[in-house]
C-alpha positions as CSV (number, residue, x, y, z in Angstrom):
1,X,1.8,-111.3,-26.2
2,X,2.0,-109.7,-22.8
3,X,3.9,-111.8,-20.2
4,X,3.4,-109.1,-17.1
5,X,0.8,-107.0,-15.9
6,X,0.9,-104.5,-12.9
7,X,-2.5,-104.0,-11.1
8,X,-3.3,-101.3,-8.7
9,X,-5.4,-102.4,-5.5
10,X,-8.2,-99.7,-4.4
11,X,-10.6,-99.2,-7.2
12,X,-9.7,-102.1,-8.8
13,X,-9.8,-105.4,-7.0
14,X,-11.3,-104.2,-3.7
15,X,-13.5,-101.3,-2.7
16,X,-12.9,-100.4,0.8
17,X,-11.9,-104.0,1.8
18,X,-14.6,-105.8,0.1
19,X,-13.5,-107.9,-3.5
20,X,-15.1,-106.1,-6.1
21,X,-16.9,-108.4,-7.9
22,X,-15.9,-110.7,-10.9
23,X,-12.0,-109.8,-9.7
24,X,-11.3,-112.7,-8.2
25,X,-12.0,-114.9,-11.4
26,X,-9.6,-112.4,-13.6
27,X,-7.0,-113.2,-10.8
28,X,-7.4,-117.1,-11.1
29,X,-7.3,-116.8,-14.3
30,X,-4.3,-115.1,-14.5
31,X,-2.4,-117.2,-11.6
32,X,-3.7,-120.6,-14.0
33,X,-1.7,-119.1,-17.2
34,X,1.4,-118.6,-15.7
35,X,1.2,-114.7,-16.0
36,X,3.5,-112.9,-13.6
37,X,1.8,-109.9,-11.9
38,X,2.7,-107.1,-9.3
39,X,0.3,-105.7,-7.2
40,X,1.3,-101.4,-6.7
41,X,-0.5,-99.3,-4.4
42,X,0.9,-95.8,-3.4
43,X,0.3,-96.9,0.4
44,X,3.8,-97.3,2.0
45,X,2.4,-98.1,5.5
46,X,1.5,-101.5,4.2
47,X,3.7,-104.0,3.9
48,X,3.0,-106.8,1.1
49,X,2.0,-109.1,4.0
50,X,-0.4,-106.8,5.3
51,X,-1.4,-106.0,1.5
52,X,-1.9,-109.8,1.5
53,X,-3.9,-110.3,4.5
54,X,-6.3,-107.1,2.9
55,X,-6.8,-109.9,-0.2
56,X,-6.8,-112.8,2.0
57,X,-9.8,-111.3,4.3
58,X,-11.7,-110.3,1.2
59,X,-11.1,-114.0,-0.1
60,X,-8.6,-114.5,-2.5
61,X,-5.3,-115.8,-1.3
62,X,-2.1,-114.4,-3.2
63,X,1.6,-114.8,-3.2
64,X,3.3,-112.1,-0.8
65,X,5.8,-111.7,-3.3
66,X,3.1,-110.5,-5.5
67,X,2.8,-107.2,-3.8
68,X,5.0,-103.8,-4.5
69,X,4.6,-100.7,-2.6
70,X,5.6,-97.1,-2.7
71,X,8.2,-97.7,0.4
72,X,9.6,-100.3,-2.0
73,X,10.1,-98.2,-5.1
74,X,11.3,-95.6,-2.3
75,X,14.2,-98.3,-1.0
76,X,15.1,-98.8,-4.8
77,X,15.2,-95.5,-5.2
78,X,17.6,-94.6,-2.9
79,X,19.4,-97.7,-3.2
80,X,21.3,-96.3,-6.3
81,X,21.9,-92.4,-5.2
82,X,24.6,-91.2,-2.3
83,X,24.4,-91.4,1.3
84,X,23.0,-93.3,3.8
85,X,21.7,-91.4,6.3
86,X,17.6,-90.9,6.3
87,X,15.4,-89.1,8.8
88,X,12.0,-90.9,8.1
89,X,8.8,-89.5,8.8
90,X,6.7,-92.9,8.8
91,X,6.0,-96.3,9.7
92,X,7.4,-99.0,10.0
93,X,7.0,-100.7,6.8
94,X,8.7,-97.7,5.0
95,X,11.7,-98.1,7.5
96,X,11.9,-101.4,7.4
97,X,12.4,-101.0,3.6
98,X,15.2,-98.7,4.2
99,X,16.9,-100.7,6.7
100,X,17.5,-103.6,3.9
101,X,19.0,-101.0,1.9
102,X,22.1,-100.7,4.5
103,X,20.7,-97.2,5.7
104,X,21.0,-95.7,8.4
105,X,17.2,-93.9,10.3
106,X,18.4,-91.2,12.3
107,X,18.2,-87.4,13.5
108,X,21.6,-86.7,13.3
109,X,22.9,-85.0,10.1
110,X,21.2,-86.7,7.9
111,X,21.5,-87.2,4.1
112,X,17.9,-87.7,3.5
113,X,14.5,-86.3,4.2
114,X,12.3,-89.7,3.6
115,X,8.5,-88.8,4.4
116,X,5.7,-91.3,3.7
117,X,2.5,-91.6,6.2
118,X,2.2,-92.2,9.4
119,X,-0.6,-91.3,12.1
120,X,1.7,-89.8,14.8
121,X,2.5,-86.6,12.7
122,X,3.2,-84.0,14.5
123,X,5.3,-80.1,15.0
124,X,8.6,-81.6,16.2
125,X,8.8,-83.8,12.7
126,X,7.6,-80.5,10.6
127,X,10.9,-78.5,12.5
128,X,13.6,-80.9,12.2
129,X,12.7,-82.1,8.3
130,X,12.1,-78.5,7.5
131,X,15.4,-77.6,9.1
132,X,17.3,-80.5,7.7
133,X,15.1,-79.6,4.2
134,X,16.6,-76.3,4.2
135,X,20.5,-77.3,5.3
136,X,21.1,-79.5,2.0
137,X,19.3,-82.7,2.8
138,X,17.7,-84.5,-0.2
139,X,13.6,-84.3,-0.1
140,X,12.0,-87.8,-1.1
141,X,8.4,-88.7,-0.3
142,X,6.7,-91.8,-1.5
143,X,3.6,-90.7,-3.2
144,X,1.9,-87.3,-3.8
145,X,-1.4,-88.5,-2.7
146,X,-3.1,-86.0,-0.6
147,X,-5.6,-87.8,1.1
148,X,-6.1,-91.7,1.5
149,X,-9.2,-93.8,2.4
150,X,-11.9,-92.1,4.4
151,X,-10.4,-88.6,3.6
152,X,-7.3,-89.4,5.8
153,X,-4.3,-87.1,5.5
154,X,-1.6,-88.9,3.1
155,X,1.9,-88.2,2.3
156,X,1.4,-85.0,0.1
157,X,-0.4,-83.4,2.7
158,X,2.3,-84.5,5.0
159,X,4.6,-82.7,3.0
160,X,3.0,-79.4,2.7
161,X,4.1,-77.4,5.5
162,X,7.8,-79.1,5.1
163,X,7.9,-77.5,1.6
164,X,6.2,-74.3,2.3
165,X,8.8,-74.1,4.9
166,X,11.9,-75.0,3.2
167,X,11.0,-73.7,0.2
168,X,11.9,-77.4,-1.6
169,X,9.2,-79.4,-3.4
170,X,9.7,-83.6,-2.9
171,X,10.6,-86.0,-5.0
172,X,7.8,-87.9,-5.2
173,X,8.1,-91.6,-6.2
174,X,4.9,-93.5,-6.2
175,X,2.5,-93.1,-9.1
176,X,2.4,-91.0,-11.1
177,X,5.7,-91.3,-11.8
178,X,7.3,-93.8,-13.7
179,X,10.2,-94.5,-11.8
180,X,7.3,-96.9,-9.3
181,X,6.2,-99.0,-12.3
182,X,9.8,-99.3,-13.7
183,X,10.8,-100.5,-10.0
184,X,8.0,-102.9,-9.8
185,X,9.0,-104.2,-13.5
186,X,12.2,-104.5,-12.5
187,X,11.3,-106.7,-9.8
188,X,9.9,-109.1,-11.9
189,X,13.0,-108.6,-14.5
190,X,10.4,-107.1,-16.7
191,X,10.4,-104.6,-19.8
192,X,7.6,-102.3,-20.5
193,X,7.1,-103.6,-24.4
194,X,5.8,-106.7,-23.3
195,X,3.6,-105.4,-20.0
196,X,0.7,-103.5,-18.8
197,X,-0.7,-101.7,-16.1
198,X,-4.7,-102.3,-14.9
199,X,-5.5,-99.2,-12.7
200,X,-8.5,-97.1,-11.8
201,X,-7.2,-93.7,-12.1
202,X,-6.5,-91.7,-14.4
203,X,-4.0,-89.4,-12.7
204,X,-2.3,-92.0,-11.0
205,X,-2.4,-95.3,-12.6
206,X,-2.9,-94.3,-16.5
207,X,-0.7,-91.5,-16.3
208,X,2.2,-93.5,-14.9
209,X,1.2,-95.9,-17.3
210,X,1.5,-93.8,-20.5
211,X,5.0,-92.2,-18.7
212,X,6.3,-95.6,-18.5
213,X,5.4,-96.9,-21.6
214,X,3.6,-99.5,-20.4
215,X,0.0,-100.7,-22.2
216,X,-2.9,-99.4,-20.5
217,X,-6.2,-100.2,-18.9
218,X,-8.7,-98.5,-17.6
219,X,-11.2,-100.1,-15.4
220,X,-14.1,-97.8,-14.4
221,X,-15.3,-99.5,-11.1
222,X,-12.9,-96.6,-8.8
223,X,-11.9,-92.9,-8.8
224,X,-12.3,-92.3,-12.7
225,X,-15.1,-91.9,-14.7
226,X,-16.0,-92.5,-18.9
227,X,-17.5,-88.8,-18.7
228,X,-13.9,-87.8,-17.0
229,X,-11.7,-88.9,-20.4
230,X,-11.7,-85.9,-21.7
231,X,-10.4,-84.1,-19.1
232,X,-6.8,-85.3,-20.5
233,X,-4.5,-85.4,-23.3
234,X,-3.6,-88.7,-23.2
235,X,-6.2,-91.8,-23.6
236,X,-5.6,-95.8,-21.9
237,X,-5.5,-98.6,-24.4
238,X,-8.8,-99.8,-23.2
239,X,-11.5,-99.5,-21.3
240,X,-13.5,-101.9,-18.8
241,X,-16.4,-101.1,-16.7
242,X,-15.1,-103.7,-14.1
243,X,-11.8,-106.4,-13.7
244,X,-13.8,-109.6,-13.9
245,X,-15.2,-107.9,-17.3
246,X,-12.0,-108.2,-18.7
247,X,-11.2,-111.5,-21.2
248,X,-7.5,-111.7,-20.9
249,X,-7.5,-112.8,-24.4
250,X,-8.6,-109.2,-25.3
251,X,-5.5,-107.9,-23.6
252,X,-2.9,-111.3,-25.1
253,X,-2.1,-112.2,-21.6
């Protein structure tokens, strides 16, 4: 039986910021059973209560707890390597994340080049993480999404011109790397035998699934499509045409 599940956001339980239909029953179903569950989105501008009020507008009300973001997995991250010392290109939620770490956000020497998303990107950011990039500072971004929502620049666009500069390529640490579902199992006090992950994407989501290995799910109501399986070498556990198609029974939650 699986006792945890991980659920991505976009794609899956809301397009755009509307429910996608039938999710909301899978969700009460879930909450009824007892079956603990983290939401993870590569978004770290969000913070799990502003994740929450996204839910809570499109009508289903869910623990804040419930939510894990890349800033998170980012803080946990960094929470077991050296230094202290992080100049952050972001907002707040992704500092805020940092600060409960014990680290320090600052321009000055630091250990850390910490880049995530924020809307007041601009040329003196690109010069001093480039510089600091190139002079022996660590380079850790929280996701290698490209573009969010609407087309809007995300972090791996963010960190273009500070790796074509340096010459360094980011760590990245949201999905598709496993490190972000290992850090969201973790907060739960999870192990990946007994879990899976629900996710719209197959670069993201499924990939980070199979990485992890964590069961799979594919629901087909967001980025991927059935045509687009066989793009890639490796296949989910199963396949949904939408959450609120899904009988948790299928899956032994």
């Amino acid at each position: 039986m699986k006792s945890h599940l991980l659920l991505d956001m976009d794609g899956v339980v809301l397009h755009d910021n509307d429910l996608i239909p039938g999710a909301d029953r899978f969700l009460h179903t879930i909450m009824e059973r007892g079956i603990d569950f983290r939401f993870i989105t590569n978004y770290p501008s969000q913070t799990p209560a502003d994740l929450q009020n996204r839910l809570r507008a499109a009508g289903v009300d869910i623990p804040v707890e419930k939510f894990f973001n890349s800033a998170m997995a980012t803080a946990a991250f960094l929470s077991k390597q050296n230094g202290k010392k992080a100049y952050v290109i972001g907002e707040g939620a992704l500092t805020h994340e940092l600060y409960k770490i014990g680290f320090t956000v600052t321009d000055i020497d630091p250990d850390v080049v910490v880049v995530g998303e924020t809307r007041s990107y601009n040329w003196e950011m690109i010069r001093k993480a480039s510089y600091f990039v190139k002079n022996g500072a660590r380079f850790i971004a929280t996701n290698p999404d490209v573009a969010g929502p609407g087309g809007s620049p995300a972090c791996g666009a963010l960190c273009a011109p500070i790796e074509r500069i340096s010459g360094k390529k980011p760590l990245y640490i949201g999905k598709p790397s496993a490190f972000m579902l290992r850090a969201a199992l973790d907060s739960m006090k999870a192990h990946s035998e007994n879990s899976l992950i629900i996710g719209d994407n197959m670069h993201t989501d499924i990939l980070a699934g199979v990485q992890a290995g964590v069961q799979t799910v594919l629901v087909l109501s967001g980025y991927s499509k059935l045509e687009d399986l066989d793009l890639f070498p490796y296949r989910p556990n199963h396949v949904f045409n939408a959450l609120g198609e899904i009988d948790p029974d299928q899956l032994e939650l």
